[in-house]
N, C-alpha and C positions, 0 to 999 in steps of 0.2 A: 504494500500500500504506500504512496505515495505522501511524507512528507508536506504538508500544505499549514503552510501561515494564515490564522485565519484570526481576524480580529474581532475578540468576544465584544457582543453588544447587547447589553440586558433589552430584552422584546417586553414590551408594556402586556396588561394583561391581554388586551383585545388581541394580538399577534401571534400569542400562543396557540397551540395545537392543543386538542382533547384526543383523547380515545376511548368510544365507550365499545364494550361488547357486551353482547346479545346474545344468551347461548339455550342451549333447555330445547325437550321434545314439544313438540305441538305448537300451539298459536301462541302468536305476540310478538315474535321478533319482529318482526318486518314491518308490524302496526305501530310498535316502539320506534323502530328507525323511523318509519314516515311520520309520527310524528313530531321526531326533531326536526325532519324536513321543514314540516309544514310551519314549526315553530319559527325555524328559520326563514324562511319565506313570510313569516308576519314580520320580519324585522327588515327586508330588504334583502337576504343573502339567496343567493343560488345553490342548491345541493346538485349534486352527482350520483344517481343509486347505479351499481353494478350489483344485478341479481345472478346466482351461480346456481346451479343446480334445481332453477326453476322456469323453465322454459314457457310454461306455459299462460296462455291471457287470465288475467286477473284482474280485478275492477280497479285496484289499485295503478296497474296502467292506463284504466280511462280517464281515472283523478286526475292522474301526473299531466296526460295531452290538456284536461281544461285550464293547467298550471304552467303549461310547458316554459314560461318565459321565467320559472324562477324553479321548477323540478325537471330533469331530465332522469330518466329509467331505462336500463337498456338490461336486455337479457342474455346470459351467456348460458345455452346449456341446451336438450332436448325439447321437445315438446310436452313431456312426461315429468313429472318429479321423479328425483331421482334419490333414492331410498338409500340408506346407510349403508344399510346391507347387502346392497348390490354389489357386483364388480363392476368397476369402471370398463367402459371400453377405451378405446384411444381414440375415438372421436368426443369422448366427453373429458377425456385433459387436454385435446387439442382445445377446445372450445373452452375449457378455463381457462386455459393458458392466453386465449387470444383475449381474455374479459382482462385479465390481470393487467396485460400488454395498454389496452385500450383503456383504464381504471388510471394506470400511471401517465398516461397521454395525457388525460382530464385531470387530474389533481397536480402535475405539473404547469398546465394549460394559465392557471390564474382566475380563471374564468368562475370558479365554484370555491364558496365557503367552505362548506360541506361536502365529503366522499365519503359514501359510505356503498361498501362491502359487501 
């Protein structure tokens, strides 16, 4: 690893980074994440959802299109959920792999407050 001079500069609260996680079987993650979204979006900020292993239409993507100009949703995965206990195939970590790729496009991008996972 490279050696790099970097000159510490204390970030104000607002500048800082959060990380929440969401974890547990059944409903609520996702209804938790959107609404920090949507919290967000009461303040001005723009989120980013990358959904992984849920391919399929959800009403929660109809929400996001009436929003679209402060939620964007995009899905990386099958058409099917995709069950713990499954085997992966290798079209389903190409297809994370390409959500991760495109997740780090947009949270580098500047464009979005919020990424969420």
């Amino acid at each position: 690893m490279k050696n790099m001079n970097r000159t510490k500069v204390k970030k104000s609260k607002d500048e800082r980074g959060y990380i929440h996680v969401y974890t547990g079987n059944g409903k609520g993650k996702t209804s938790a994440a959107l609404g920090l979204a949507f919290r967000a979006m009461g303040n001005g900020m723009r989120s980013y959802i990358a959904q992984f292993m849920k391919g399929q239409h959800y009403s929660e993507l109809r929400a996001a299109d009436m929003v679209s100009s402060y939620i964007t949703i995009e899905q990386f995965g099958r058409d099917t959920f995709l069950h713990i206990s499954e085997v992966r195939s290798d079209d389903d970590v190409k297809m994370a792999r390409t959500g991760l790729k495109k997740a780090e496009k947009e949270m580098l991008s500047g464009k979005y407050k919020i990424i969420i996972l």
